[in-house]
N, C-alpha and C positions, 0 to 999 in steps of 0.2 A: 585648820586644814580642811579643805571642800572634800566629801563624800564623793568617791565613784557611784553610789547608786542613789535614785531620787529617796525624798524621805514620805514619810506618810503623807503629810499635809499638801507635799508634791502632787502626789499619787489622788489624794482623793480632791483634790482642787480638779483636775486632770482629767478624772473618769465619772465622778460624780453624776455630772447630768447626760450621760449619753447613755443609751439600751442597747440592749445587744442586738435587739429586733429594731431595728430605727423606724422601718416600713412595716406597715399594717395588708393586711389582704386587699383590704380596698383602696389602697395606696398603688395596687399594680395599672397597668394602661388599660383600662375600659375595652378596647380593644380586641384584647385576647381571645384569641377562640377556646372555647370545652374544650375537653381534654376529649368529649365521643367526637368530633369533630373533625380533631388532628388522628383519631383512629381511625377514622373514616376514610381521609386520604390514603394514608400510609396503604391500609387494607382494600383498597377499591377494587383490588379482583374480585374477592370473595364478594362481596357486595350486585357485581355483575355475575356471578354465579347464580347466585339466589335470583338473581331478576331471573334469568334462563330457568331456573328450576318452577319459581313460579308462574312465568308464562306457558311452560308445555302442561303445568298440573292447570293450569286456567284451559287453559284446550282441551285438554285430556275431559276434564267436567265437561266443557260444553258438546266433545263427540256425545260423549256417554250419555248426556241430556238426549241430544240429537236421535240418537240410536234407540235411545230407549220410546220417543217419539215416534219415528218410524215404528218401531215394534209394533205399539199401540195401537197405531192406525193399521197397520196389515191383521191385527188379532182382531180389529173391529171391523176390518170388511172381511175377511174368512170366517169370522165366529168362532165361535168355542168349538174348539176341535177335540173329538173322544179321540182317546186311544184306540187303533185297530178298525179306525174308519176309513170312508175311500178317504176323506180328508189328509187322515196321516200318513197315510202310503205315498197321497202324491206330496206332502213335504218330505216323506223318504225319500222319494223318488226323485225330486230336480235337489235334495240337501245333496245327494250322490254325486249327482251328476255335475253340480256344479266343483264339488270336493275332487274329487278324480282328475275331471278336464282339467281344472286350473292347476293344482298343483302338478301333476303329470309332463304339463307342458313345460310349466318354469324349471323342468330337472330334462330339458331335451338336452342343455349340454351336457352333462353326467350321462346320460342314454347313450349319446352319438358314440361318444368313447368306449361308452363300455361295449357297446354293439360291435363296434370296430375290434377293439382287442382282446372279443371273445372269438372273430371270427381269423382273425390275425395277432397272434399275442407279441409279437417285433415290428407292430408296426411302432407303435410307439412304446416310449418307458413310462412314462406318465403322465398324468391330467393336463397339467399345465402346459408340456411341451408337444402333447397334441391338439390345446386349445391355441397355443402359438401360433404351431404349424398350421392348422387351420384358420386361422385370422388370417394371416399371410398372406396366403393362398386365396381367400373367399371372403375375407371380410366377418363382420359381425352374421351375416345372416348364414353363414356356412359354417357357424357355430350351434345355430338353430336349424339346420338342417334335418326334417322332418318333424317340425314341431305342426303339422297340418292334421297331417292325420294321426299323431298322437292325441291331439285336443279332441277331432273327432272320435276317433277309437273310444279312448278314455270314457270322455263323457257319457257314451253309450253304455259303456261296461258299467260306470259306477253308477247308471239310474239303476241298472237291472241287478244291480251287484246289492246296493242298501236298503234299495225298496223289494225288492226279492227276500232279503234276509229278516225284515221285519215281518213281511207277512207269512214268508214257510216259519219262522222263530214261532209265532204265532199259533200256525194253521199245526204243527207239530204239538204244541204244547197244550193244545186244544185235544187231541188226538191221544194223547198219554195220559189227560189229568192232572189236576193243579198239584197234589201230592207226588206224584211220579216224574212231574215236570222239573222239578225243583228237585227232586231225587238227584235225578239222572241229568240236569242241566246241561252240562260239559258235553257228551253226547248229541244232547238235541240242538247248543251251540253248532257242532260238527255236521252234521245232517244240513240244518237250516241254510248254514254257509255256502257248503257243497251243491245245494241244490240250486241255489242262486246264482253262484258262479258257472254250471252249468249250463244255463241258458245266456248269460252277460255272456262270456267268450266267444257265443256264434255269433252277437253283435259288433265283435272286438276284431276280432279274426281277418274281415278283410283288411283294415286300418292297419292293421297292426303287421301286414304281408307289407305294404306298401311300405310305412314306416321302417321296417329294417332294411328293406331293398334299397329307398333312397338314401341310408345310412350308412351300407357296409360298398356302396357301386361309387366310384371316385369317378368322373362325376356323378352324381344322382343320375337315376335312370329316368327318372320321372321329374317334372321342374312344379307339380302339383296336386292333389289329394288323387284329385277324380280323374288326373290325365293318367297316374300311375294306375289304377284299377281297369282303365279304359287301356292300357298295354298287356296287363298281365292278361286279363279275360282276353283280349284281340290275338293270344300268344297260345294260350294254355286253357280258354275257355274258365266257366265261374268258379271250376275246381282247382283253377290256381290261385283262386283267394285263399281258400278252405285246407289247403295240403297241410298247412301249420297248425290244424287244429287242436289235433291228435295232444302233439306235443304241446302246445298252448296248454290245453285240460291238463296235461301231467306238470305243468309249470303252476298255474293259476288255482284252481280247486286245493290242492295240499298251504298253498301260499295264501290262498282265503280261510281256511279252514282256521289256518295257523291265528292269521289275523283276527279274525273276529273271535273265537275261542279263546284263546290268551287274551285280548283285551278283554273281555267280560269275565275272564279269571284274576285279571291283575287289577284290574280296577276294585272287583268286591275285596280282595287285597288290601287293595289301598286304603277303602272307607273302613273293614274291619281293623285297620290300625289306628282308625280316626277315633277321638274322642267319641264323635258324637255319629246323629244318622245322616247319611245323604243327605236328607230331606229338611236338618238343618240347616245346612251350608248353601250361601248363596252362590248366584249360578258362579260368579268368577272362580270361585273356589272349585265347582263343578268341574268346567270348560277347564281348568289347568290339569284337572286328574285326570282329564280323558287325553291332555296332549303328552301326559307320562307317560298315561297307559300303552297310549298310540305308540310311543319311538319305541318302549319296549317289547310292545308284540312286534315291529318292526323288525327288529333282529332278528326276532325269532324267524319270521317269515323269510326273510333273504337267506338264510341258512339252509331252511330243508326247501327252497324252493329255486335254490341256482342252478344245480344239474340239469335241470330240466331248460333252465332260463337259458344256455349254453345250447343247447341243443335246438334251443329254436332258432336261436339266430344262424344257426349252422346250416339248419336245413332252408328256412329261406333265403338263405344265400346260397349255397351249395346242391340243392336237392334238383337229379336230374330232370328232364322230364318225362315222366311213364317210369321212372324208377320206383321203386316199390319205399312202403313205409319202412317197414325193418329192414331193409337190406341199403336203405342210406342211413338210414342209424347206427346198423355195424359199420357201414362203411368210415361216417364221422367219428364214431370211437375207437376203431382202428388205427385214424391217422394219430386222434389227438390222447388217447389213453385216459385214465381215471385221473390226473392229474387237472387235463385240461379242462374237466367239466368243473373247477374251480377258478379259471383265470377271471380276472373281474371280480373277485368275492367283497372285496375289502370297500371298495368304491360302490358295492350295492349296497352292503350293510348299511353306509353312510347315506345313499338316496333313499333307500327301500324305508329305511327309520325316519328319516325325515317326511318323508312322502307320506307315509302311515301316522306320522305324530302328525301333519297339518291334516290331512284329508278324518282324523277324528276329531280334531278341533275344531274344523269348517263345519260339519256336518251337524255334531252337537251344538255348536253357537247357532246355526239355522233352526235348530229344532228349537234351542231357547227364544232367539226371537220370535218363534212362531206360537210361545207359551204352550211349549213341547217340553217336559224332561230329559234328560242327559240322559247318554245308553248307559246299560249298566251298571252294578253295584244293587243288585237284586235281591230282596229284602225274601225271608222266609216266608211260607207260604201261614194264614192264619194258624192254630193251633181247633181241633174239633175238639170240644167237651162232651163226654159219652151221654145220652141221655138217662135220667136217672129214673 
């Protein structure tokens, strides 16, 4: 009787000469592509990434070649520039000037508004729907509505504002003693500020009449820097550039004072949490602590220095003619009460920080390429060994 199942001799006749691996590796189609290959395709994003990532770090090297080129050649036609020469004053002086103007101007749409709904707090609810409303209305440039004599303003203020404070910083510290100087820093930050922005504001001042008038008058009163100065003087003679000063100084000096005090507070801050000294770190490292520094003395600034920002715009909008200083100042805090000398706070914080973080960034990147030091972060003064 035949078996249902094969027998051995079946079985190994059967499987004897076959393998379980019949094919060998080199047995596959020649053909084949790498296994990095087929990852290759699957993954082609990430691959276009990296291209992007290493073509902007390929730029990025060749600015920075670039830049450091230019440096070189402006440090070899200037020369070697001391500390507290005319040389440095005037890279104080156009570093300011150009820090101030430019940044100043790129924040006119922040300006417009806030000027507007310091001077009116219904007119609009907020940024966007009164940059709407004003696009609408005017277009892109009526967005920019008084960035003329902002630029000009500005830029005059921050020559006399940086290069002012470097040399009273100086001309003070000189005056008290290198012991006493360093004592008492904080102080003689305060003073040196003060004093600078006292004479920058008379520069500022007519710019800055002009600039709120064509800001807060629907249409503009004026269609130009010099056509608006050429109205007010033909209306109210030179002293209606000047009515805003007063108020200016009560805005400007405490908001300088802030700014430059606190930054050379918060910055020696910053290095004394650093491992190491300033003076090891290169500049980039430098130029980012002065843009921290910058937004946070910023704050500070827009805080103790809005009340007063309020009331400028009030009076050169508002202020009679032949009315008297104090008795249209009671009169604008009368209408508008202690409340209103904050409307706008929130939106200056945000320009006032920004504005101060780039304008110490600009200023100290000028001073480095001019093979200048970074402000700030001010080392003790040597140490005297008694004579013995």
């Amino acid at each position: 009787m035949h078996s249902l199942f094969p027998t051995q001799c079946v079985l190994q006749d059967t499987f004897a000469s076959q393998s379980a691996f019949p094919y060998r590796i080199s047995h596959y189609p020649s053909n084949r592509e790498p296994a990095k290959s087929s990852q290759t395709r699957l993954f082609s994003a990430w691959s276009a990434v990296d291209d992007v990532k290493s073509k902007a770090n390929a730029l990025s090297d060749e600015a920075q070649k670039e830049i450091s080129k230019a440096s070189a050649a402006a440090q070899r036609k200037t020369g070697q520039i001391e500390l507290y020469s005319a040389k440095f004053y005037a890279v104080a002086t156009f570093g300011g000037l150009v820090a101030c103007g430019v940044t100043h101007t790129a924040m006119t749409p922040l300006d417009l508004v806030k000027c507007r709904r310091q001077v009116d707090s219904k007119m609009y609810k907020g940024n966007f729907e009164a940059w709407g409303k004003i696009g609408r209305a005017e277009g892109l440039r009526g967005i920019f509505t008084g960035w003329a004599p902002t630029f000009f303003g500005y830029s005059a203020q921050g020559a006399f504002k940086y290069g002012g404070y470097e040399f009273f910083k100086k001309f003070y510290s000189d005056l008290a003693g290198q012991d006493a100087a360093y004592r008492y820093k904080t102080p003689l930050y305060l003073a040196a500020s003060a004093s600078a922005e006292l004479i920058a504001d008379v520069a500022l001042c007519p710019f800055e009449a002009v600039k709120v008038r064509m800001q807060t008058t629907i249409p503009p009163f004026a269609s130009s820097t010099f056509g608006g100065i050429s109205i007010i003087t033909g209306k109210e003679g030179t002293a209606g550039l000047y009515k805003g000063l007063y108020p200016l100084w009560g805005r400007q000096i405490p908001y300088t004072m802030m700014k430059f005090a606190s930054f050379e507070t918060i910055v020696e801050a910053i290095y004394g949490y650093m491992p190491r000294n300033k003076s090891d770190y290169g500049t980039g490292v430098q130029t980012g602590v002065s843009f921290a520094g910058g937004y946070l003395a910023g704050i500070l600034c827009a805080i103790v220095s809005h009340p007063a920002d309020v009331m400028v715009s009030k009076l050169n909008a508002n202020r009679q003619p032949g009315e008297a200083f104090g008795a249209a100042m009671g009169r604008i805090y009368k209408d508008i009460g202690f409340p209103g000398l904050w409307n706008g706070l929130v939106i200056r914080i945000i320009m006032i920080g920004t504005l101060t973080s780039l304008q110490w960034g600009i200023y100290d990147s000028f001073k480095v390429f001019m093979g200048l030091p970074t402000t700030g972060g001010a080392a003790p003064p040597p140490k005297q060994t008694a004579n013995l």
